[in-house]
C-alpha positions as CSV (number, residue, x, y, z in Angstrom):
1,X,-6.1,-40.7,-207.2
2,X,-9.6,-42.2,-208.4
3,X,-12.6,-42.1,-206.4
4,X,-16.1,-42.6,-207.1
5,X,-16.0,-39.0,-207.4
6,X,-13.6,-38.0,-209.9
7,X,-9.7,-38.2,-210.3
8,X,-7.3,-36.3,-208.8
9,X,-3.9,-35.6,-210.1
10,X,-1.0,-33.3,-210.0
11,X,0.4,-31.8,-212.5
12,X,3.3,-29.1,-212.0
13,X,3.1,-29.1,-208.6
14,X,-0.3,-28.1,-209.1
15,X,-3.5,-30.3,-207.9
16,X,-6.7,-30.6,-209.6
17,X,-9.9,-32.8,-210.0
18,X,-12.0,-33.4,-212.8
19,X,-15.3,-34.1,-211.9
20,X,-17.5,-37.4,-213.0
21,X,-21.1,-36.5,-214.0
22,X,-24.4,-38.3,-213.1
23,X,-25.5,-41.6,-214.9
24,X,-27.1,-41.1,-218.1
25,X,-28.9,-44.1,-219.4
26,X,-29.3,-44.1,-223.3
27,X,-31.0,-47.3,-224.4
28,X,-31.9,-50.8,-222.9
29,X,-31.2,-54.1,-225.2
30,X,-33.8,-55.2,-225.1
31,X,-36.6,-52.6,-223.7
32,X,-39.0,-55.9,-222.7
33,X,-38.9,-58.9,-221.1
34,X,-41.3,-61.6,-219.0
35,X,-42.6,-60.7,-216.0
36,X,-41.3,-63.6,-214.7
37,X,-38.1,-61.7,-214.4
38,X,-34.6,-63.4,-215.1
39,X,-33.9,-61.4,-218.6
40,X,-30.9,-59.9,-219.6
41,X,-30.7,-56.5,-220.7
42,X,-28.1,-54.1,-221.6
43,X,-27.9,-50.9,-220.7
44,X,-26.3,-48.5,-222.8
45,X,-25.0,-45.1,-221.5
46,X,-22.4,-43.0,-220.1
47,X,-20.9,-42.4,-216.5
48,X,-21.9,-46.1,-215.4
49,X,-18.3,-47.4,-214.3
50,X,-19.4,-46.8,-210.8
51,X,-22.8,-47.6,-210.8
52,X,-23.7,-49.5,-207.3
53,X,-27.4,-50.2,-208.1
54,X,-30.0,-51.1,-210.6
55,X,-33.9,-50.6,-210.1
56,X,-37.0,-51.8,-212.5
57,X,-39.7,-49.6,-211.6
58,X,-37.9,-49.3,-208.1
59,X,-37.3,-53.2,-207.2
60,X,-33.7,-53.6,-207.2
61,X,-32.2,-55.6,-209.8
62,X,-28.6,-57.7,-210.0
63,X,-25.9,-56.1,-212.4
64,X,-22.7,-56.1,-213.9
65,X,-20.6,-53.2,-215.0
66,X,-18.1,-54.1,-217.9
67,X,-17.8,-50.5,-218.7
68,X,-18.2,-46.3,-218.0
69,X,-20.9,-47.1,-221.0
70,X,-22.1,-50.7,-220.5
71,X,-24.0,-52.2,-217.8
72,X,-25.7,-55.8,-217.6
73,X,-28.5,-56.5,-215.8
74,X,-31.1,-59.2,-214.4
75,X,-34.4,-58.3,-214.7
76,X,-36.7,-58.9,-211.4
77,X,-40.1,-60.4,-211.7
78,X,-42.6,-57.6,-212.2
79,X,-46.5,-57.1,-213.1
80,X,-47.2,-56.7,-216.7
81,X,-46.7,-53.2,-217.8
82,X,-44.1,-50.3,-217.8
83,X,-41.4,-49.4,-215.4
84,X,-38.6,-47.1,-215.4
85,X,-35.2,-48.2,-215.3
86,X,-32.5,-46.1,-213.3
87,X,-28.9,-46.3,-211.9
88,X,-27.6,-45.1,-209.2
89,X,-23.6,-44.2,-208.7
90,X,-21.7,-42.2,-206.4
91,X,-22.1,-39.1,-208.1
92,X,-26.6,-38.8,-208.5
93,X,-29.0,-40.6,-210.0
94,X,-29.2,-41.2,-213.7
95,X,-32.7,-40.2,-216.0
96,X,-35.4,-42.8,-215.9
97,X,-35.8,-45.0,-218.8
98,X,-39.1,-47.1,-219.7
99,X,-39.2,-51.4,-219.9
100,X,-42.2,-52.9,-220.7
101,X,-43.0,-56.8,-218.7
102,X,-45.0,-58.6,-221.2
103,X,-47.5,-60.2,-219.8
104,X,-47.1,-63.9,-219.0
């Protein structure tokens, strides 16, 4: 059995779990963008198959997960400057990672 959590299997009559770890965000294709919002951006990592959200310096931003290491995302519109990125799954919180908004 597979939950956001981890599996679960038996094996020998014998049940066990193995455990999924936190997000951990690697890089960000690109790391900038307008501050209009609307980009694209890649973010590359591990532990992301169950990511349920995406935040730009805390604003919420739409996704897609193709993968436990890729996850696509819509950048919201956003002041000039930088912002960390995180993701959120199930199992914690991933480490921040910095986008710059260009300004317009």
């Amino acid at each position: 059995m597979t939950t956001p959590g981890g599996t679960s299997t038996v094996g020998l009559g014998i049940p066990y779990y193995t455990y999924l770890g936190a997000p951990v965000i690697n890089a960000l294709i690109p790391n900038n963008g307008t501050a209009a919002g609307g980009d694209s951006v890649t973010i590359g990592g591990s532990n992301l198959i169950y990511t349920d959200s995406v935040t730009f310096g805390g604003t919420p931003a739409s996704f897609t997960v193709f993968s436990d290491t890729i996850v696509v995302a819509t950048t919201p519109a956003h002041a000039a400057g930088t912002v960390n990125v995180q993701l959120h799954t199930p199992a914690g919180n991933s480490n921040t990672f910095p986008f710059t908004y260009d300004p317009a």
